[in-house]
Structures are given as structure tokens and as C-alpha cells.
C-alpha positions, 0 to 999 in steps of 0.5 A, spaced: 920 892 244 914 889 243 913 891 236 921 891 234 921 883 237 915 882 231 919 886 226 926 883 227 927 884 219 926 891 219 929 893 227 937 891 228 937 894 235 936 900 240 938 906 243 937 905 251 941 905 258 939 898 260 938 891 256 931 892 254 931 885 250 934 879 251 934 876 244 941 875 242 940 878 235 938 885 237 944 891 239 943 895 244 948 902 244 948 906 250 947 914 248 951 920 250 958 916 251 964 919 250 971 915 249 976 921 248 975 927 254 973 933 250 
């Protein structure tokens, strides 16, 4: 997180189950779900 902070040119965001950061400029995309049943 660290290092994506010092690089925000190059970082958009992360893929985690929890907000890893509080910069407001940053996405977090939650992994593994599923909007449709299937």
C-alpha cells in the first residue's frame, strides 16, 4: 500500500476484501463476486 501511495501515477487501486487505504483517489474492487446466480 505503501509503495501504490508513493506511486499514484502508475496505481489506480486494488483488488482486497476490505479498504486498504484511505486516500480517496484510489478504487478498491472487492474479488470473487457474482452479481447473476450461475
Amino acid at each position: 500500500v505503501k509503495m501504490a501511495e508513493e506511486h499514484s501515477k502508475f496505481v489506480i487501486g486494488f483488488i482486497s476484501g476490505s479498504q486498504v487505504s484511505m486516500k480517496p483517489e484510489f478504487l478498491h474492487l472487492t474479488p470473487g463476486v457474482q452479481l447473476e446466480a450461475g
